[in-house]
C-alpha angles and dihedrals in degrees: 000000000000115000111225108181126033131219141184135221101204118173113180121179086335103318135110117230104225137164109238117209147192115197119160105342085321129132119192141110145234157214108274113246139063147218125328109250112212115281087030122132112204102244080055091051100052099046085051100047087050094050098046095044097038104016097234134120122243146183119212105225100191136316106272098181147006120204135187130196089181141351099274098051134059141170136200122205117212125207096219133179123234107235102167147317132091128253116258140126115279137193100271109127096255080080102037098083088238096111101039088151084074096054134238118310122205115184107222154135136241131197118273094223083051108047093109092063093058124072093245123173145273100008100208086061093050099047089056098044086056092052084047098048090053087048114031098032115226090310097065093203094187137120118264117275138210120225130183129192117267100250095204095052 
C-alpha cells in the first residue's frame, strides 16, 4: 500500500494541534499534513506539511494508522512530537486566498477531553485515537493499525 497523503497526531499540554476548515457552508477540522511529493519519504512529508501549514517543528514517532476511504487513496497518521515552534499562519498557499475554492484554514488546537465536541475528521481515526488514549495513555505505545471507511456511514 502506498500512502498518499500524511498526517500527524500532535498533543501539546493537553491539546490537540488540528487544522480547522470551512468548505462549502461546512465547519470541521483535521488532522494536520498533506500529500506525499515524489523522493519523500513519509516521516519527510509530514514534517514538512506541519511546518509549512503551522510553522512548528516536529518529529514523527512512529505510524500509528493507515486509512483508506477508497482504494486509490490512502493516509498514514503519525504519532509526532512537538520540538519548537509556535503555532501561527504562515505563508503556505492554504492562507494566501489563491485557492478560495478550498475554503478558509485556521491552524489550531482543541482540548483533548473535548475532541468529541468538535467535528473532527475523519471519524473512523478519531474514534480510534479516543479508544487508544484511554488505553494506551498519550504514548500510544501500540503497533500500527489499518482502518477502512465504514461503507455503510
Amino acid at each position: 500500500m502506498i500512502l498518499h497523503n500524511l498526517r500527524g497526531i500532535i498533543f501539546k499540554n493537553g491539546q490537540l494541534v488540528v487544522m480547522e476548515r470551512w468548505k462549502n457552508d461546512n465547519h470541521f477540522f483535521v488532522f494536520p499534513g498533506g500529500h506525499l511529493e515524489k523522493n519523500e519519504t513519509p516521516e519527510d512529508c509530514v514534517k514538512r506539511e506541519i511546518l509549512e501549514e503551522f510553522g512548528i517543528v516536529i518529529e514523527p514517532v512512529r505510524l500509528l494508522y493507515t486509512y483508506c476511504f477508497n482504494e486509490n487513496e490512502h493516509q498514514g497518521f503519525f504519532l509526532c512530537k512537538w520540538t519548537k515552534g509556535k503555532i501561527h499562519k504562515t505563508d503556505a498557499e492554504e492562507y494566501n486566498g489563491q485557492h478560495d475554492y478550498n475554503g478558509k484554514y485556521s491552524p489550531t488546537t482543541i482540548p483533548l477531553n473535548q475532541i468529541e465536541n468538535y467535528n473532527l475528521l475523519p471519524k473512523e481515526i478519531v474514534a480510534q485515537l479516543k479508544k487508544d488514549i484511554q488505553d494506551f495513555g498519550l504514548t500510544l505505545d501500540r503497533e500500527t493499525i489499518s482502518i477502512k471507511i465504514n461503507e455503510a456511514s
